[in-house]
DRENMI-992813 format. One line per field, with one value per residue: residue number from 1; residue in one letter; x, y, z of N, C-alpha, C in turn. Coordinates in steps of 0.02 Angstrom, whole numbers, plus 32768, in hexadecimal, padded with zeros to 4 digits. Last residue first. Example, Ala and Ser with C-alpha at 12.3 -4.5 7.8 and 13.67 -1.06 7.14 Angstrom:
seq: c(2 1)
type: c(s a)
n_X: c(8282 8294)
n_Y: c(7F90 7EE4)
n_Z: c(8162 8186)
ca_X: c(82AC 8267)
ca_Y: c(7FCB 7F1F)
ca_Z: c(8165 8186)
c_X: c(8285 8294)
c_Y: c(8002 7F5B)
c_Z: c(818A 8186)
This chain:
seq: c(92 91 90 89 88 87 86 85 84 83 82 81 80 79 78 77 76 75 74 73 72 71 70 69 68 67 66 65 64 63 62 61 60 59 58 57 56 55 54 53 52 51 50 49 48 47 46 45 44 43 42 41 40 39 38 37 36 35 34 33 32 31 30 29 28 27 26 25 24 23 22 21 20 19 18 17 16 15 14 13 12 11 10 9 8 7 6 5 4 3 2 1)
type: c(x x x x x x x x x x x x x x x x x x x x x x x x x x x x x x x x x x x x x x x x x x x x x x x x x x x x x x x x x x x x x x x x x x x x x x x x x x x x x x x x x x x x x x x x x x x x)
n_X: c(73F9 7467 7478 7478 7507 7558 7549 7584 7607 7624 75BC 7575 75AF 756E 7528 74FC 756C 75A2 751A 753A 754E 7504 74FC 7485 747E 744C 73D5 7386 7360 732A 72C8 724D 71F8 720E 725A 72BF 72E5 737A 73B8 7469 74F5 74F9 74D3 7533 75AA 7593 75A7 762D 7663 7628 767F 76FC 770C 76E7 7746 77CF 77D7 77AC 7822 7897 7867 785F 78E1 790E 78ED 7900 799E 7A0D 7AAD 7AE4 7A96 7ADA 7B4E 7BEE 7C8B 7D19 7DAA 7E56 7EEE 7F62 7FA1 8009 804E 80B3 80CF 8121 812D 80E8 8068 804E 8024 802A)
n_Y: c(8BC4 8B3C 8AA7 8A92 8ACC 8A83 89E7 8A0E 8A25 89A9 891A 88A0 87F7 8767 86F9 870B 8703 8683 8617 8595 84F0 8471 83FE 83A1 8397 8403 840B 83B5 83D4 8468 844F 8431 848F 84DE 8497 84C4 84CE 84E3 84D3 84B5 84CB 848C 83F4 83E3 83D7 8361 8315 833C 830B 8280 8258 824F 821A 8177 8179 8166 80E7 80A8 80EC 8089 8027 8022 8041 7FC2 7F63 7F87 7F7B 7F2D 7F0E 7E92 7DFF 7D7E 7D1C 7D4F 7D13 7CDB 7D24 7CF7 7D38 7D84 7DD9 7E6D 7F0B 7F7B 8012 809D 814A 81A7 81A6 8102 8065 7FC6)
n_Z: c(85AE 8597 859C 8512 8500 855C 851A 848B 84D1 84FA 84A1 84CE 8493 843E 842A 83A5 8361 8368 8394 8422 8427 8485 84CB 84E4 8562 859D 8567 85A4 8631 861D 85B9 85BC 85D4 8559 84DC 845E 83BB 8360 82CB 82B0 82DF 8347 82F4 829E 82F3 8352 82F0 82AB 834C 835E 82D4 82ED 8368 8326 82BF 8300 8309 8291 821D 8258 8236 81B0 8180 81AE 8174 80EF 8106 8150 8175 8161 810A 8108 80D3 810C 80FC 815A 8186 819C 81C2 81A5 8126 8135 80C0 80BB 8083 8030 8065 809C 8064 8021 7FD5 8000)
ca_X: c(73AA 746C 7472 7448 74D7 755B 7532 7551 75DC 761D 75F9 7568 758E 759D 754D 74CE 753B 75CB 7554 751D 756B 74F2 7518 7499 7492 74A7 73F5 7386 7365 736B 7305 727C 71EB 722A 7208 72B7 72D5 7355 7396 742C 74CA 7503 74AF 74EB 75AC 75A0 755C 75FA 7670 7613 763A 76EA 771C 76AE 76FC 77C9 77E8 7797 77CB 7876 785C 7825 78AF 7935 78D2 78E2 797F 79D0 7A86 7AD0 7AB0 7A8D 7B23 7BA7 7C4D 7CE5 7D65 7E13 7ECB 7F5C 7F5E 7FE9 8017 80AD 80A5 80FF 813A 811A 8091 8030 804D 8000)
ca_Y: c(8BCC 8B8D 8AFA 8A77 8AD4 8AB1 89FD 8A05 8A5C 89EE 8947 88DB 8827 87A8 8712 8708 872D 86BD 862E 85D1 8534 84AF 8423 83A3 8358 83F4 843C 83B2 838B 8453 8470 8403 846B 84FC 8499 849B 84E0 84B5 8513 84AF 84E8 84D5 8419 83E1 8412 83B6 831B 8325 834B 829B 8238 8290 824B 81A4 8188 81A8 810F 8096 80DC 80DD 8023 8016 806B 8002 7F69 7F9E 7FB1 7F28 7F4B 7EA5 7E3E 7D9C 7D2E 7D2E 7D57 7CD4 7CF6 7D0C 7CFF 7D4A 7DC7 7E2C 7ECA 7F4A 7FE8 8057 810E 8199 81DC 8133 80A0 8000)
ca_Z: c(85A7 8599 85E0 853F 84CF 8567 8555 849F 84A8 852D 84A5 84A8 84D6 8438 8461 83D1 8350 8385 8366 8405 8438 8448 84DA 849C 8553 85AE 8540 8566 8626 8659 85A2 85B1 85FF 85AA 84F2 848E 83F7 8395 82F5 829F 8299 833B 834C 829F 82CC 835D 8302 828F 8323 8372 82D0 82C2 8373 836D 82AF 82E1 8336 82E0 8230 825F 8291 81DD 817C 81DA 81A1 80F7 80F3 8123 8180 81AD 8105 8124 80B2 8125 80F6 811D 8184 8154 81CD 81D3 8147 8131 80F0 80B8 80AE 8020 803A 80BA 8050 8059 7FCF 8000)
c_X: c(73A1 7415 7458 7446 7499 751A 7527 7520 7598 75F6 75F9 75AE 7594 7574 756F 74EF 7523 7599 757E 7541 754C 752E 7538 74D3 74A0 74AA 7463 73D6 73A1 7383 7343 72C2 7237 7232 7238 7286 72B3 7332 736E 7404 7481 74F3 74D0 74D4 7580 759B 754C 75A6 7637 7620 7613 7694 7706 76C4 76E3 7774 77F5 77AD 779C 7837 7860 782A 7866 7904 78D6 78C4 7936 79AF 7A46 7AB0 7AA8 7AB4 7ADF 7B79 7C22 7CAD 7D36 7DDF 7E86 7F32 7F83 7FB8 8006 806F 809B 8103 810C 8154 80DA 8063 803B 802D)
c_Y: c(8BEB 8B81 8B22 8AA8 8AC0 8AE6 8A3F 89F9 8A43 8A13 8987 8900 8864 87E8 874F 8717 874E 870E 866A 85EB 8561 84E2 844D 83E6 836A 83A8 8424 83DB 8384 8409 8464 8419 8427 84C7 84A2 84C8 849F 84C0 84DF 84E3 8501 84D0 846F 8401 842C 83ED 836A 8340 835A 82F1 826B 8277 8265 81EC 81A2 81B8 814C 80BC 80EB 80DF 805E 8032 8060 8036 7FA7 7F7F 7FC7 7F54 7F38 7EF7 7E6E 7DED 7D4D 7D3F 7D29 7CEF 7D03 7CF2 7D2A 7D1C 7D98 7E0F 7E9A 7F08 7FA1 8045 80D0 815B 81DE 8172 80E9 803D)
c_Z: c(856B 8597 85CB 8588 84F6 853D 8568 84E4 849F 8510 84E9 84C6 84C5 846C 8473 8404 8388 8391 838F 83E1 83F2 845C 84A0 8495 8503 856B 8553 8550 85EE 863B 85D7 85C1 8606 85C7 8527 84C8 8426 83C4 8322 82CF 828B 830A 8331 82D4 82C0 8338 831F 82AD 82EA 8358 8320 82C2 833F 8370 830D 82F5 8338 82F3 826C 8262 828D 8216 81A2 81C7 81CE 8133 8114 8142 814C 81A1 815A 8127 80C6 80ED 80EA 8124 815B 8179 81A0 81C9 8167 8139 8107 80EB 8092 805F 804D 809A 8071 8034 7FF4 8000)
């Protein structure tokens, strides 16, 4: 083997013989991703549906109802009025 220091010399000792089952297969390695991806983008997914969508929910239900589909409100809707707009609301 020729390096930048000059020629290398090799031996073998000893040989074993290659297996015929391949040790990296594919497409099991794409499965178990798969498995262990889908519940995390499969709830993200449902999450996404829920904020999107428009849900109302009956008073009577709503303590029971509303932690369990845990909605986040658009930015829209949350958005807290500014000083100037507080200061705009004082004045008479």
């Amino acid at each position: 083997m020729k390096t930048d220091e000059g020629y290398q010399i090799l031996r073998v000792d000893a040989r074993t013989a290659g297996s015929n089952t391949p040790t990296f297969i594919e497409n099991n390695v794409r499965e178990v991703i798969t498995r262990e991806r889908s519940p995390k983008a499969r709830e993200d997914y449902l999450q996404g549906l829920r904020n999107d969508g428009y849900v109302k929910i009956a008073e009577n239900y709503r303590v029971a109802v509303e932690p369990l589909l845990k909605i986040v409100p658009p930015a829209a809707a949350t958005k807290r009025p500014s000083k100037k707009d507080k200061k705009d609301k004082n004045k008479p």
